[in-house]
KOLVEX-732682 format. One record per residue: x, y, z of N, C-alpha, C in turn; residue in three letters. Coordinates in nm, 2 decimals, decimal comma, m for minus. Each point is the difference from the previous one (the first is absolute). Example, Ala and Ser with C-alpha at 12.3 -4.5 7.8 and 13.67 -1.06 7.14 Angstrom:
2
+--------+--------+--------+--------+--------+--------+--------+--------+--------+------+
!     nx !     ny !     nz !    cax !    cay !    caz !     cx !     cy !     cz ! resn !
+--------+--------+--------+--------+--------+--------+--------+--------+--------+------+
!   1,32 !  m0,57 !   0,78 !  m0,09 !   0,12 !   0,00 !   0,09 !   0,12 !   0,00 !  ala !
!  m0,04 !   0,11 !  m0,07 !   0,09 !   0,11 !   0,00 !  m0,08 !   0,11 !   0,08 !  ser !
+--------+--------+--------+--------+--------+--------+--------+--------+--------+------+
This chain:
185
+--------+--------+--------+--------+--------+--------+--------+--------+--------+------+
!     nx !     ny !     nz !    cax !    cay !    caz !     cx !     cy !     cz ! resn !
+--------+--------+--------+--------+--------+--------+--------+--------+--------+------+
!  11,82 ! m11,04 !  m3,51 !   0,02 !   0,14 !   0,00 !  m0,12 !   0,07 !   0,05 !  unk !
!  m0,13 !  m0,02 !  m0,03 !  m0,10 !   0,01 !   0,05 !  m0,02 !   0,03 !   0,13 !  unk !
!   0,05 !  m0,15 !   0,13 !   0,00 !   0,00 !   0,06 !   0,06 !   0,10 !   0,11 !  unk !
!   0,11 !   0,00 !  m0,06 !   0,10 !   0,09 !   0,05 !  m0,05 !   0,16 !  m0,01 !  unk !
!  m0,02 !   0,06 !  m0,07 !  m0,07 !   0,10 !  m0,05 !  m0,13 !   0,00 !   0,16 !  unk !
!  m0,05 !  m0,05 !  m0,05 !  m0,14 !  m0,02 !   0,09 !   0,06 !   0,00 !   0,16 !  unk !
!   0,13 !  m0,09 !   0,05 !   0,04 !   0,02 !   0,12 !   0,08 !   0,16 !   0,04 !  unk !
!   0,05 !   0,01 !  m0,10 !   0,02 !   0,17 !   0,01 !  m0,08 !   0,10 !   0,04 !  unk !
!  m0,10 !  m0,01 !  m0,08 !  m0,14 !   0,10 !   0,02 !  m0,03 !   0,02 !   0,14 !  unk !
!  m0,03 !  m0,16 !  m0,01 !  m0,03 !  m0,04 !   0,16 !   0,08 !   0,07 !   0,12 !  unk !
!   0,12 !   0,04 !  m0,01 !   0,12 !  m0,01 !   0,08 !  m0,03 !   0,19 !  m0,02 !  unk !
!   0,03 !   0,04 !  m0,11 !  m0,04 !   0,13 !   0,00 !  m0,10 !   0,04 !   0,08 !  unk !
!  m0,17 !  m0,03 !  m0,05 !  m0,08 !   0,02 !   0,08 !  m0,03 !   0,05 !   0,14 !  unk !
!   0,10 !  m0,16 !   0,07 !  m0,04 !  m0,01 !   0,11 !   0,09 !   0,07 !   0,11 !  unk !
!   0,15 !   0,07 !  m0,08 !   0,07 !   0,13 !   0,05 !  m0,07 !   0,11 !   0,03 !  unk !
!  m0,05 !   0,02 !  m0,10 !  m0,13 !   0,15 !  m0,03 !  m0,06 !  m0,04 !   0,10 !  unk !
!  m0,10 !  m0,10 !   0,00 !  m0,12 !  m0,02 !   0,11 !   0,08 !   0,07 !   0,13 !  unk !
!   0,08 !  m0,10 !   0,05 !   0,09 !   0,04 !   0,10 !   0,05 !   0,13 !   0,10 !  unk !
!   0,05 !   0,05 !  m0,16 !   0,01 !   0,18 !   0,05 !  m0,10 !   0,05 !   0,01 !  unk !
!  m0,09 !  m0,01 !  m0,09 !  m0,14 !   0,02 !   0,02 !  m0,09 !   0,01 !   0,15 !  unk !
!   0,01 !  m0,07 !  m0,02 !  m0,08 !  m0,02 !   0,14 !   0,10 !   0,03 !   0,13 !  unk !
!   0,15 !  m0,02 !   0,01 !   0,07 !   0,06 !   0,09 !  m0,02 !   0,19 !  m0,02 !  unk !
!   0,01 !   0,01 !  m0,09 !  m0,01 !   0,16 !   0,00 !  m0,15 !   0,07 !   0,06 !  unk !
!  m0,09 !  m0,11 !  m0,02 !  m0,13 !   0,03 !   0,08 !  m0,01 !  m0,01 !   0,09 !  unk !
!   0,02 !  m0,07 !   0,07 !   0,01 !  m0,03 !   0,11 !   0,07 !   0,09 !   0,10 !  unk !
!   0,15 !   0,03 !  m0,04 !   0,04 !   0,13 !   0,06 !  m0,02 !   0,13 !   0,00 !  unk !
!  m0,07 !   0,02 !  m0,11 !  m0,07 !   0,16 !  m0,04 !  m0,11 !  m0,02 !   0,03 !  unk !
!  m0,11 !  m0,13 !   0,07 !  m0,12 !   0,06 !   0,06 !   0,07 !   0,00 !   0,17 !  unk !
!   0,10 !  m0,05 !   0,03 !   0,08 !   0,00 !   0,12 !   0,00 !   0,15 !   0,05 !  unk !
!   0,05 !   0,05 !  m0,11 !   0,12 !   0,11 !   0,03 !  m0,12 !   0,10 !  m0,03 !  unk !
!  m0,12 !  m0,03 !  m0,07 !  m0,11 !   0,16 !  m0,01 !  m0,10 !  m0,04 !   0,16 !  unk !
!  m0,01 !  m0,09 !   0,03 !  m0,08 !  m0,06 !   0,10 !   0,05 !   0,07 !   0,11 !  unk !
!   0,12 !   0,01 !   0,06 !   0,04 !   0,05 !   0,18 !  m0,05 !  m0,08 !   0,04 !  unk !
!  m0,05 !  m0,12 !  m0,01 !   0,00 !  m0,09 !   0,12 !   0,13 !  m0,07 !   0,07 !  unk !
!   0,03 !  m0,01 !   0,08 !   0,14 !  m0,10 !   0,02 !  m0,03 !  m0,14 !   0,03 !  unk !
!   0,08 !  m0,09 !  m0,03 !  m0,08 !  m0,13 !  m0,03 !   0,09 !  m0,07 !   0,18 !  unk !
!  m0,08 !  m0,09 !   0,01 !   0,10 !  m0,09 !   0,09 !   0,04 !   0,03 !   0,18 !  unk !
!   0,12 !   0,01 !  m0,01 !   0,04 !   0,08 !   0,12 !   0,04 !   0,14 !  m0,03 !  unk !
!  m0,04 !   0,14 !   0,12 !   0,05 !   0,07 !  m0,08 !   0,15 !   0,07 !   0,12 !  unk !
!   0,03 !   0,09 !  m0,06 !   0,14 !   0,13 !   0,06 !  m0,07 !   0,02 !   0,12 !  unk !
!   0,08 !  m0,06 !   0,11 !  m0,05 !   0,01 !   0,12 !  m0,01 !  m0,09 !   0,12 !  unk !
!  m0,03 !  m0,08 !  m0,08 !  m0,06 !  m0,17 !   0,04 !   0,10 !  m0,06 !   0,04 !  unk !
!   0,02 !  m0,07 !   0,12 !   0,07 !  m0,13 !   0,03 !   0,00 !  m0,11 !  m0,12 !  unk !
!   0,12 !  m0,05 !  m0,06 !  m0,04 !  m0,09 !  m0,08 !  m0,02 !  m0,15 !   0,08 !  unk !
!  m0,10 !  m0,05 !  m0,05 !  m0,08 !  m0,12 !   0,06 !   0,16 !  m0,10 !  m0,04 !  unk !
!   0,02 !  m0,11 !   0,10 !   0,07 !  m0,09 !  m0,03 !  m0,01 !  m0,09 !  m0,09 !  unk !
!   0,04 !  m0,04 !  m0,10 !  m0,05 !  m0,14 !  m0,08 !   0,09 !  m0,10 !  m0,01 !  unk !
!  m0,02 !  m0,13 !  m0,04 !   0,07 !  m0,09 !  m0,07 !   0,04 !  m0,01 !  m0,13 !  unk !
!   0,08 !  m0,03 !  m0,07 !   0,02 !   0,00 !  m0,11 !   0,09 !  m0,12 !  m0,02 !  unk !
!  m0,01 !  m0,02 !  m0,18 !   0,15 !  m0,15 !   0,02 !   0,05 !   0,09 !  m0,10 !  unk !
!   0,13 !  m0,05 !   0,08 !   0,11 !   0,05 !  m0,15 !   0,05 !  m0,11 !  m0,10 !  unk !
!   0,04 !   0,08 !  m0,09 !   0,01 !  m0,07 !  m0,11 !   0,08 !  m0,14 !   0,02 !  unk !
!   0,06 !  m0,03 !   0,08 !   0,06 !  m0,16 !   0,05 !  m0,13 !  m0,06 !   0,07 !  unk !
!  m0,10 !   0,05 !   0,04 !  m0,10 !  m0,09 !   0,07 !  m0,01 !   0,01 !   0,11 !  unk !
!   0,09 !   0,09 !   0,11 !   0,01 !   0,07 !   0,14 !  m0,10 !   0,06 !   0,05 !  unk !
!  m0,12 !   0,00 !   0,08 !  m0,05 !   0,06 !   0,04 !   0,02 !   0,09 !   0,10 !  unk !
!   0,02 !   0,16 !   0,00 !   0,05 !   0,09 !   0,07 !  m0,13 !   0,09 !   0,06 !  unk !
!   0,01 !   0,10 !   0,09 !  m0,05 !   0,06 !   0,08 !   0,05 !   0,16 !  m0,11 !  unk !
!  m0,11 !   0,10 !  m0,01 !   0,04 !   0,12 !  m0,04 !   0,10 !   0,07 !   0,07 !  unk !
!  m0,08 !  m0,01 !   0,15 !   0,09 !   0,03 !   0,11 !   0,11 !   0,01 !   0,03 !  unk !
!   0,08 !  m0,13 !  m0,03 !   0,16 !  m0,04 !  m0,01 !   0,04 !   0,08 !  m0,05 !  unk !
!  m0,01 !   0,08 !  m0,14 !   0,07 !   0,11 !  m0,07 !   0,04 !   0,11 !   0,05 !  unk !
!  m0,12 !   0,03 !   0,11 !   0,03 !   0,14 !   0,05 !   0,08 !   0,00 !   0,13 !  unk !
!   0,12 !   0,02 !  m0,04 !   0,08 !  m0,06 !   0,12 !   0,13 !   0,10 !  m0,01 !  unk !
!   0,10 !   0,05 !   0,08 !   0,14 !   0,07 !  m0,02 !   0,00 !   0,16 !  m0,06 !  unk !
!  m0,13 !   0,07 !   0,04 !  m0,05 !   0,11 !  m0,09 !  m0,04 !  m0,01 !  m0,16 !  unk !
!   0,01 !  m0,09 !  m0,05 !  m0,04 !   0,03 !  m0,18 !  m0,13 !  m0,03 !   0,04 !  unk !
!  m0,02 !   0,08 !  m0,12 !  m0,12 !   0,04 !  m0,10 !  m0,03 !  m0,12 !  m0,05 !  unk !
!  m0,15 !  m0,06 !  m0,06 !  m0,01 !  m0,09 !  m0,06 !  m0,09 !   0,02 !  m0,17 !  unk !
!   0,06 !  m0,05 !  m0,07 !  m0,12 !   0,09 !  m0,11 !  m0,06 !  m0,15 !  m0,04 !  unk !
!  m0,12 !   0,01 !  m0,04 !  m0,11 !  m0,15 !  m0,03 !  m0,01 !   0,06 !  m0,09 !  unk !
!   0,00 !  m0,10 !  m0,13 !  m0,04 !   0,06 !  m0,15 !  m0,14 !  m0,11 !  m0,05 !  unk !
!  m0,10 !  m0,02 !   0,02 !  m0,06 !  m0,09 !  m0,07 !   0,04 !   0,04 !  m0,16 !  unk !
!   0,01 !  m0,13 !  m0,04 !  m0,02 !   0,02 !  m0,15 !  m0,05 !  m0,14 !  m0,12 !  unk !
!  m0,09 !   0,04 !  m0,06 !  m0,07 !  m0,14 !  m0,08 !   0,15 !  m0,02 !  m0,09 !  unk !
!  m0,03 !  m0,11 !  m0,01 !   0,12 !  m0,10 !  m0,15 !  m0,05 !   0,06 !  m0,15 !  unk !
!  m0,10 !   0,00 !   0,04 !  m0,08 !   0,00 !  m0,18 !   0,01 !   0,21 !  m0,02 !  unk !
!   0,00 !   0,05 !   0,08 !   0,02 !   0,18 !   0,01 !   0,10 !   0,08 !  m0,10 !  unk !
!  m0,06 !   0,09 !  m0,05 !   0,17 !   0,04 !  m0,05 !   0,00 !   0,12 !   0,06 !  unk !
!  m0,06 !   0,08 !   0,04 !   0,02 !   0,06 !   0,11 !   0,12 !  m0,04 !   0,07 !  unk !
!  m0,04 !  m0,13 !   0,08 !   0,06 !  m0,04 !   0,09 !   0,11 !  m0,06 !  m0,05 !  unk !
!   0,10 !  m0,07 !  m0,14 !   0,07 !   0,03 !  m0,06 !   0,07 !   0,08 !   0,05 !  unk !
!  m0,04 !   0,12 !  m0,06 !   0,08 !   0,15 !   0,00 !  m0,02 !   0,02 !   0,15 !  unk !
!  m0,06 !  m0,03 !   0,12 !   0,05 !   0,03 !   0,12 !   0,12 !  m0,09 !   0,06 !  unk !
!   0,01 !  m0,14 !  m0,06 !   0,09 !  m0,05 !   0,08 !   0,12 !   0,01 !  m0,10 !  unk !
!   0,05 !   0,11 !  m0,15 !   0,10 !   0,06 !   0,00 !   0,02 !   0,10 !   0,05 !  unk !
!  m0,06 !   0,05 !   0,05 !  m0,01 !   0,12 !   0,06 !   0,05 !  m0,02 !   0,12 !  unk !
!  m0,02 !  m0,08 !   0,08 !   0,06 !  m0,05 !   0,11 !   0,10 !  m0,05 !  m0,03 !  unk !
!   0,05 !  m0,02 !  m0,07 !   0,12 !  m0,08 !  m0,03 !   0,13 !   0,11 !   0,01 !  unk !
!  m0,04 !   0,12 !  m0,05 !   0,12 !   0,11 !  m0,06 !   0,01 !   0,08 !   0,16 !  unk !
!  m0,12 !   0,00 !   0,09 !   0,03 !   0,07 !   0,09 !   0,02 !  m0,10 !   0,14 !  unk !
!   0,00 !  m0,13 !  m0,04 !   0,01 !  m0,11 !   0,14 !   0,14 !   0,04 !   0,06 !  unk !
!   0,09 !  m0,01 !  m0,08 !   0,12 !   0,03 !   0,08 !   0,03 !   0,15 !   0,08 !  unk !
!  m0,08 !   0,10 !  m0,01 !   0,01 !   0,12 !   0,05 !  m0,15 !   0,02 !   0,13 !  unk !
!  m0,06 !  m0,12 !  m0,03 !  m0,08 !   0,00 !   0,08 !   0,05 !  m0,12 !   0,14 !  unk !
!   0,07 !  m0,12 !  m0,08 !   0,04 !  m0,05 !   0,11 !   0,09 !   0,03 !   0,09 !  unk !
!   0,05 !   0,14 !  m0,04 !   0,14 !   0,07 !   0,03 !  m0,07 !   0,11 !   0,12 !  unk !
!  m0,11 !   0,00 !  m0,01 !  m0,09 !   0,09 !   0,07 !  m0,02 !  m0,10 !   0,12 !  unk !
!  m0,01 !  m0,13 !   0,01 !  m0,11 !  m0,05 !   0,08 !  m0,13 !  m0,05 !  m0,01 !  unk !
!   0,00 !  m0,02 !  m0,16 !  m0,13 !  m0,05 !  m0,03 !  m0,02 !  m0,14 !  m0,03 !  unk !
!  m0,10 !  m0,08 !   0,07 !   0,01 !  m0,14 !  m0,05 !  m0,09 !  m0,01 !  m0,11 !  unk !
!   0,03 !  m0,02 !  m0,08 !  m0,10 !  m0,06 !  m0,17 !  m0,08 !  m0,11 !  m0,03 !  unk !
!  m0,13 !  m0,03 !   0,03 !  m0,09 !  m0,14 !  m0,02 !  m0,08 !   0,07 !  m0,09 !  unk !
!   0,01 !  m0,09 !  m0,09 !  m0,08 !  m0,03 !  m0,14 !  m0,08 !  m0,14 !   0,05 !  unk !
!  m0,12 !   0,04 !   0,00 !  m0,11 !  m0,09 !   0,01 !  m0,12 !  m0,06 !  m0,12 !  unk !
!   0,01 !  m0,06 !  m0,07 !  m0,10 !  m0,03 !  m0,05 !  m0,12 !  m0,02 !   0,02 !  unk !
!  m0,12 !   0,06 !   0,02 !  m0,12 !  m0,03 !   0,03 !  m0,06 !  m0,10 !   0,01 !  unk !
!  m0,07 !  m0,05 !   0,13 !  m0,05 !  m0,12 !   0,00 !  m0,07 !  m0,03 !  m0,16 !  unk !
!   0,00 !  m0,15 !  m0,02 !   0,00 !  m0,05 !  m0,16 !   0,02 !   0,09 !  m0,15 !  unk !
!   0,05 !   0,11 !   0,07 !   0,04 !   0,05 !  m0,13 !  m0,12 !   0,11 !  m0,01 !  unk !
!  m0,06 !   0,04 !   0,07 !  m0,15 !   0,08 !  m0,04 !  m0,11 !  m0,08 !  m0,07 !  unk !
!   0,05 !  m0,13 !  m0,04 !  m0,11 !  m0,08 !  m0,05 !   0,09 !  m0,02 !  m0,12 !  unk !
!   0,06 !   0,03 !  m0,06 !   0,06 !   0,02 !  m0,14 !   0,13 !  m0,10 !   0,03 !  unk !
!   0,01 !  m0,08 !  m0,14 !   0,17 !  m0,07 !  m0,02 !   0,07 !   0,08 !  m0,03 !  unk !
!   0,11 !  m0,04 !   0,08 !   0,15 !   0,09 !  m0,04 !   0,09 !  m0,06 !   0,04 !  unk !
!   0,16 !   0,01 !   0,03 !   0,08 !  m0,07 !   0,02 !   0,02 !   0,04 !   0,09 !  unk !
!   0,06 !  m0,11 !   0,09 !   0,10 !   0,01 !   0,13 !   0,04 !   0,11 !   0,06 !  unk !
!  m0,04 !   0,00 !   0,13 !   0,05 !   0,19 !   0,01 !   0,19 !   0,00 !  m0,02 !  unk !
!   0,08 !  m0,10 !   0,07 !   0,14 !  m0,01 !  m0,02 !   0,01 !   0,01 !  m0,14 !  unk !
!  m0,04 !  m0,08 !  m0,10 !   0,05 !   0,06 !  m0,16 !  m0,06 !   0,12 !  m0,04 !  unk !
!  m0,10 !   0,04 !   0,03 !  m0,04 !   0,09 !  m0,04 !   0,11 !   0,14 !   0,08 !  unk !
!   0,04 !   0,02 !   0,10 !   0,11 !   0,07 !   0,05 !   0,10 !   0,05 !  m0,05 !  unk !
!   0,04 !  m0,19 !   0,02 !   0,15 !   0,04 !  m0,10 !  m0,01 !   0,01 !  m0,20 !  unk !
!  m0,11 !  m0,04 !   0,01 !   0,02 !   0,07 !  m0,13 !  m0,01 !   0,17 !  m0,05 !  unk !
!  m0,08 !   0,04 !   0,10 !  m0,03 !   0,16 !  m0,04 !   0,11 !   0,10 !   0,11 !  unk !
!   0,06 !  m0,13 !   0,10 !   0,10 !   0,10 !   0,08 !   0,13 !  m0,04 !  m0,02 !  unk !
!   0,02 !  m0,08 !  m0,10 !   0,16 !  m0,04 !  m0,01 !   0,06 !  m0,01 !   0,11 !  unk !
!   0,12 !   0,02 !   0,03 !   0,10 !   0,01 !   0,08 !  m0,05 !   0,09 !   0,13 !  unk !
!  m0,10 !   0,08 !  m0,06 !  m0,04 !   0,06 !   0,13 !  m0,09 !  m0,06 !   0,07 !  unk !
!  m0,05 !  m0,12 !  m0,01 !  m0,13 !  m0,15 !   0,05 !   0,16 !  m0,01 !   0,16 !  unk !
!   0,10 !  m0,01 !   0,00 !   0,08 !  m0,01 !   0,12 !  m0,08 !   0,08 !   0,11 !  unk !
!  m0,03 !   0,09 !  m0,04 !  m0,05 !   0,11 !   0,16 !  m0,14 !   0,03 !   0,02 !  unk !
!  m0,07 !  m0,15 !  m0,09 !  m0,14 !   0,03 !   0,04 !  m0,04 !  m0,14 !   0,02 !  unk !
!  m0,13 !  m0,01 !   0,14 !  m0,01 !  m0,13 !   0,02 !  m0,11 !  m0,05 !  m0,05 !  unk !
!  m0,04 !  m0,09 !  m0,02 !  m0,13 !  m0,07 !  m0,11 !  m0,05 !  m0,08 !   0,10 !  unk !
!  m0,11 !  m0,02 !  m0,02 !  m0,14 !  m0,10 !   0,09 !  m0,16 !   0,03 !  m0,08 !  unk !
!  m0,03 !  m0,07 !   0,08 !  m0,17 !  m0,02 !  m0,03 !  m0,13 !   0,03 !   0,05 !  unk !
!  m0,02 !   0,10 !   0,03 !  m0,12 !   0,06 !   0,11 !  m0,11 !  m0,10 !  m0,02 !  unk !
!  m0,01 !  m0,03 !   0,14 !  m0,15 !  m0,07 !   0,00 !  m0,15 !   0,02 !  m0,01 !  unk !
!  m0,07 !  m0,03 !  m0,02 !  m0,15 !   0,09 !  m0,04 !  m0,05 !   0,07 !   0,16 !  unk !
!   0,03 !  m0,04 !   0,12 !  m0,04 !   0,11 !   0,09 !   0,09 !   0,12 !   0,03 !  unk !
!   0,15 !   0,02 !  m0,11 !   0,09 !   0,11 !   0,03 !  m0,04 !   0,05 !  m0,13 !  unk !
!  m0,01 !  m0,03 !  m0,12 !  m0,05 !   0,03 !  m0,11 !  m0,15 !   0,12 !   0,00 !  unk !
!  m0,11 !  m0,06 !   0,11 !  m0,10 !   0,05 !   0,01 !   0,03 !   0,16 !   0,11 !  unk !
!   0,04 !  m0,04 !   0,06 !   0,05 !   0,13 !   0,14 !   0,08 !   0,09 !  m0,11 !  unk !
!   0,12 !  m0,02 !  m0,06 !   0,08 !   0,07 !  m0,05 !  m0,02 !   0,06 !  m0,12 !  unk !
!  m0,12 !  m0,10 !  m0,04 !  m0,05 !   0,08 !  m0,18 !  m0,10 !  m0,10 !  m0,02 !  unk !
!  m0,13 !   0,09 !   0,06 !  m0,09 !  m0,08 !   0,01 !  m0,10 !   0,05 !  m0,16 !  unk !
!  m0,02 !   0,11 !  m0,04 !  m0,02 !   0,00 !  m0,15 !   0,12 !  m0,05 !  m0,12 !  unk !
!   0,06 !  m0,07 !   0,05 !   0,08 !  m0,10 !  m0,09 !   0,05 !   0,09 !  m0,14 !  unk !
!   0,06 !   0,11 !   0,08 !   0,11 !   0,07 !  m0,11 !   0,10 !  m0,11 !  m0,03 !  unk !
!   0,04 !   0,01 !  m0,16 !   0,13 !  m0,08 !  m0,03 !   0,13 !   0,02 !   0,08 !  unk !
!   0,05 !   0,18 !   0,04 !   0,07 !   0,08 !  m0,03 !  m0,01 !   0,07 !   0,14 !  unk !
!   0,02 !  m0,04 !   0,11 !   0,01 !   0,07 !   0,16 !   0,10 !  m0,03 !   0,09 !  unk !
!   0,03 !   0,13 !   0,07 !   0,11 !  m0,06 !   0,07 !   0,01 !   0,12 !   0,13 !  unk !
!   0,02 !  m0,05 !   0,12 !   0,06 !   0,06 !   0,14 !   0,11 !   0,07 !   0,02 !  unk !
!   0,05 !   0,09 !   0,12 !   0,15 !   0,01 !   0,04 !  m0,10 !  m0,02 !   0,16 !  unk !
!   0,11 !  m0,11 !   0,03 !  m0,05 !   0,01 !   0,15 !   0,09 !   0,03 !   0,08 !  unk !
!   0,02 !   0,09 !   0,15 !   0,12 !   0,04 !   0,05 !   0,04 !  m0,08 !   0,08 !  unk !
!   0,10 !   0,01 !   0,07 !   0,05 !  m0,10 !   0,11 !  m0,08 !   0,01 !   0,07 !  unk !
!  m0,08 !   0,06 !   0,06 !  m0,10 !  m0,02 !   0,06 !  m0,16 !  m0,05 !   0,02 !  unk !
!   0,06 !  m0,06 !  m0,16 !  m0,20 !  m0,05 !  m0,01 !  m0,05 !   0,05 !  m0,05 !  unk !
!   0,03 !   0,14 !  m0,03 !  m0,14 !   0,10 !  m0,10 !   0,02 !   0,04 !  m0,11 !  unk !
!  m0,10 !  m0,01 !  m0,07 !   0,01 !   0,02 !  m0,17 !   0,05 !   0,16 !  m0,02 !  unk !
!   0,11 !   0,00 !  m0,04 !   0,05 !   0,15 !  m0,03 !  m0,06 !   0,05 !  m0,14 !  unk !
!   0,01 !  m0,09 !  m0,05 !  m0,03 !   0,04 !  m0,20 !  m0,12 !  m0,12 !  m0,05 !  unk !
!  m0,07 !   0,00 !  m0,09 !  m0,06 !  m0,10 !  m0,05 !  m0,03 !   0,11 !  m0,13 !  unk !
!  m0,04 !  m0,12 !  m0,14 !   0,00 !   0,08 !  m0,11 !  m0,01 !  m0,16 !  m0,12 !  unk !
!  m0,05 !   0,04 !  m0,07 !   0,02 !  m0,10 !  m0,13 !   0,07 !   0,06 !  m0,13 !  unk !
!   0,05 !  m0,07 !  m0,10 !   0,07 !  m0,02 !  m0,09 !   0,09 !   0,04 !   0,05 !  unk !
!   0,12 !  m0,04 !   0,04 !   0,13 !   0,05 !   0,02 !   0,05 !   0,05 !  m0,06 !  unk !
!   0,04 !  m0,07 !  m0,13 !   0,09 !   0,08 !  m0,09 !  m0,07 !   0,14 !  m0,04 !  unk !
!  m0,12 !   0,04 !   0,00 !  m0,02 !   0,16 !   0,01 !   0,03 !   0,06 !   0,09 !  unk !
!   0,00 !  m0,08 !   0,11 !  m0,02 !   0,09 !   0,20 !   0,08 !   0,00 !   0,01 !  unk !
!   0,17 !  m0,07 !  m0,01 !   0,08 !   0,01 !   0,08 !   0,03 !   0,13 !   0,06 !  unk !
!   0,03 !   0,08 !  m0,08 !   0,02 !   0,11 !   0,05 !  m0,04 !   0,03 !   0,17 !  unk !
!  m0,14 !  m0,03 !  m0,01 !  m0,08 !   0,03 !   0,16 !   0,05 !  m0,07 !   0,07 !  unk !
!   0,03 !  m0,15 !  m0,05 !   0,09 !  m0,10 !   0,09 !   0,12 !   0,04 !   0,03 !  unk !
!   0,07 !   0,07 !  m0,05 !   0,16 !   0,05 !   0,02 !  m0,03 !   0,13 !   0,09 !  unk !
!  m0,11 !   0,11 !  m0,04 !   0,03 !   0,09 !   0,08 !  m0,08 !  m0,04 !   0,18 !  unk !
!  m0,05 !  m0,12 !   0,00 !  m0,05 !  m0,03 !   0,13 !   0,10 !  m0,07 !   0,05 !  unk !
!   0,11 !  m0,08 !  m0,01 !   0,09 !  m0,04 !   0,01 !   0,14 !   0,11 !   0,06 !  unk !
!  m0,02 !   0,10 !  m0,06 !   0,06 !   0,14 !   0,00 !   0,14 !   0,02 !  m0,10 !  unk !
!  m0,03 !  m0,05 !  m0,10 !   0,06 !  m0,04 !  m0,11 !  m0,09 !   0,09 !  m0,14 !  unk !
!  m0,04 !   0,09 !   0,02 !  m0,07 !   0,06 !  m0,14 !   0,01 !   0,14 !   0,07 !  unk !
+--------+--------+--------+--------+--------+--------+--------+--------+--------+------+
């Protein structure tokens, strides 16, 4: 009973820590005005990435037929990022109805931190709505260009053209910005 008890604490704790330090992290973000990474404007740099079957793709390939492409980095261990990729989940179908392609990327090794699989971690927080979003693995030289202060919690709209239309962290607070850049808010 003890033990059990003691793995709880544990398990509690390390939730708290978590938000903790996510909520820091975006509120010295969001008092700072610095923009991290690439910014609104910018040609997005091309990268490699594997997706969650082990395919190594081109970013490039995506931007193809007019759509929009949205790149979500997001850590496994995040709850932020959690709550962004339900967040994504309730609006993927009105987004992919727009023309938007959906990659959920996991940060090269996770930010440093264990967490699970970006695929389960997906479909677990996007249910049914994990169908309209694609999962991979950023590598540490796309990881570094795209979020080089190693936010948990970042993510792109790139246009069919190549240029970052939106960029913003936490989603599930921003979307809004993401929908009205989209021309959807």
């Amino acid at each position: 009973m003890a033990m059990r008890t003691r793995t709880m604490i544990y398990v509690v704790i390390t939730a708290i820590l978590t938000a903790v330090v996510t909520g820091l992290v975006i509120a010295l973000y969001a008092s700072s005005g610095v923009r991290v990474g690439i910014k609104v404007g910018d040609y997005a740099p091309n990268a490699q990435f594997m997706l969650d079957n082990g395919t190594t793709v081109d970013l490039y390939s995506f931007l193809h037929h007019g759509h929009y492409v949205l790149i979500y980095f997001a850590a496994t261990w995040c709850s932020s990022c959690a709550y962004g990729v339900l967040t994504l989940s309730h609006y993927a179908p009105l987004l992919t109805e727009k023309g938007v392609t959906i990659i959920v990327l996991e940060p090269y090794d996770d930010l440093g931190y264990a967490g699970t699989p970006i695929g389960i971690f997906v479909s677990h927080f996007a249910g049914s709505g994990s169908k309209f979003l694609i999962t991979g693995y950023a590598n540490l030289e796309m990881t570094e260009t795209y979020d080089p202060y190693g936010y948990p919690d970042i993510y792109y709209l790139i246009s069919p053209s190549g240029r970052i239309v939106y960029e913003n962290i936490d989603l599930s607070s921003t979307i809004n910005g993401l929908l009205s850049a989209i021309g959807l808010g």
